[in-house]
N, C-alpha and C positions, 0 to 999 in steps of 0.2 A: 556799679554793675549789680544787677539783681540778680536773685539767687538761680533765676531761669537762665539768664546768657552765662552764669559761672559753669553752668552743668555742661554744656556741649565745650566749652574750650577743657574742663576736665578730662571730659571723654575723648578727645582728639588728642589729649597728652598722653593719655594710657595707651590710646594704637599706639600713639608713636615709639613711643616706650617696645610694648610688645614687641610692635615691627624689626626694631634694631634689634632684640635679642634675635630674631629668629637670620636664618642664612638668607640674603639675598636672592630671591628668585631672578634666570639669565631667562635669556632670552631663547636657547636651548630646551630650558625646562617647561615652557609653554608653547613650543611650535611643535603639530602634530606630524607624525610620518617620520619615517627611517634616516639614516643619514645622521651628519651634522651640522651644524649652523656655525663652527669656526670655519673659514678658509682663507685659504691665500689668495692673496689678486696676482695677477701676471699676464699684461698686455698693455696697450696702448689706451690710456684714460687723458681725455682732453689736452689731446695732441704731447701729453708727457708719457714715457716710455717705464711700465711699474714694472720690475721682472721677479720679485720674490719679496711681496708683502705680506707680514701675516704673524701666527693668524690672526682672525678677524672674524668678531660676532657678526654675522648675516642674516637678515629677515627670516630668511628660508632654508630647511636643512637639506644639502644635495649627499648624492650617494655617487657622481662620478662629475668630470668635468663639467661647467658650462660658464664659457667665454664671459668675463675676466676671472674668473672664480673656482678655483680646485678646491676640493675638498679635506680639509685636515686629518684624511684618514690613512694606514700604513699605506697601503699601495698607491698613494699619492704623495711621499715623504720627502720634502726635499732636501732634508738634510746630511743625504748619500752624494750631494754635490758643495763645492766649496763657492761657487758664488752660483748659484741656482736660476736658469729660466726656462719655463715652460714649454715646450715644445707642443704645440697644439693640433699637429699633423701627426704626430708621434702619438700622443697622447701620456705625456712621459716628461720628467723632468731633465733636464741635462744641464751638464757643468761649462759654464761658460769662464771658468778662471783660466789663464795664459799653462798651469798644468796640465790642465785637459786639454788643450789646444795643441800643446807639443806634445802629448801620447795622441793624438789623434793624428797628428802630421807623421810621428813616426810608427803609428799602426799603418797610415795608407801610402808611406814609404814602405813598407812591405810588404803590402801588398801588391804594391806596384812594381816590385822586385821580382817576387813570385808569380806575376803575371806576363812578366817580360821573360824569367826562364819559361815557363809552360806555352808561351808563344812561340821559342828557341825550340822546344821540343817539338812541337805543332812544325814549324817547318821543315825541320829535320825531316820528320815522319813523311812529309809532304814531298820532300826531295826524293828521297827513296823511294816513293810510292811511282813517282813520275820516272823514273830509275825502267822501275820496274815494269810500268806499262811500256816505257819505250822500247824494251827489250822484249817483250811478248808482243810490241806492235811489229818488232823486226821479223820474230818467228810467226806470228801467222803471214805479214808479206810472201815469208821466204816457203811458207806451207803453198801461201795462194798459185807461185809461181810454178811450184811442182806440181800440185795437181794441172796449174793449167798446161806444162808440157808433158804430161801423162796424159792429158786429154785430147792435146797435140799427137802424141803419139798411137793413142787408140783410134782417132780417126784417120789417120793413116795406115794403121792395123785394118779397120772395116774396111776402108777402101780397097787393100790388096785384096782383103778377103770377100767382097761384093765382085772384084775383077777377076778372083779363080773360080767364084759362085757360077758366073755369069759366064765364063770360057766352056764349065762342066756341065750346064744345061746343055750348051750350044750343042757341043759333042756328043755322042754317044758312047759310052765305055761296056765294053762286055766285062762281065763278071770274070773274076781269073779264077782257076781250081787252086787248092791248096799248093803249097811248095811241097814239092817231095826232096827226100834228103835221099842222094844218090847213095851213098856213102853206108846209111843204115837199110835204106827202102823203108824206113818208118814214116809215116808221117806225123810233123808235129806243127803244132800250133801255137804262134806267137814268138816263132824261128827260135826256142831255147828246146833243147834238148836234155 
């Protein structure tokens, strides 16, 4: 070997040298913009079902969801669950172990407990309620029938009184003079004395 081809394999041994003293530049430390480049996968990859892999160096550094891909950052933690998967309508991770499964059957056992008294109440209030129109439907009836024999009875009232109206035109009546009271010779009006 000549002293010219010893030179560049020298030089190639001292990068290499250099390079290893120095930290490994990731993949992280060269992709621009916010976020991070570790995430977790969680979805359906080539028909096998990933629910909690990671993390994981990614090309790209995200700052919120994008389908398979969460981001390694706190409000994206899965570690607040015992066997972790995605929830991606949620946007949120949830615990898919047989523990969460029975607080979750006996959270919406009570609720469905509570829902069945306050339905209880609900008709209760509804009974009474019906209670109660029926017995104001009975008093207005029993108003309607009184007025209408009150009305019954005032057009039998005009009638009489249209038929004495009608006898005292026919007739003539002369004016009478006061009463006189023999007894005092006073005269008074409205016969009290």
């Amino acid at each position: 070997m000549t002293e010219d081809q010893k030179q560049p394999v020298a030089n190639a041994t001292e990068n290499q040298t250099t390079n290893t003293e120095q930290k490994p530049k990731t993949l992280g430390d060269i992709l621009p913009g916010e976020g991070t480049n570790l995430v977790y996968v969680s979805g359906m990859l080539q028909g096998q079902q990933v629910n909690c892999e990671g993390p994981i160096e990614y090309t790209r550094k995200l700052t919120h969801p994008q389908w398979p891909f969460i981001p390694a950052l706190p409000q994206y933690d899965p570690s607040k669950c015992k066997t972790p998967k995605f929830d991606w309508g949620k946007g949120e991770w949830v615990d898919e172990s047989e523990e969460a499964r029975v607080k979750q059957l006996n959270d919406l056992t009570e609720k469905v407990a509570s829902i069945t008294t306050d339905v209880g109440k609900i008709q209760e209030t509804q009974q009474v309620a019906a209670q109660e129109k029926e017995a104001s439907d009975k008093k207005d009836d029993q108003v309607f029938k009184l007025i209408s024999a009150m009305n019954v009875q005032l057009g039998a009232i005009n009638t009489k009184l249209n038929q004495v109206t009608s006898k005292n035109d026919n007739t003539y009546v002369k004016p009478t003079a006061p009463a006189q009271n023999t007894q005092n010779s006073a005269i008074t009006e409205g016969g009290v004395q």
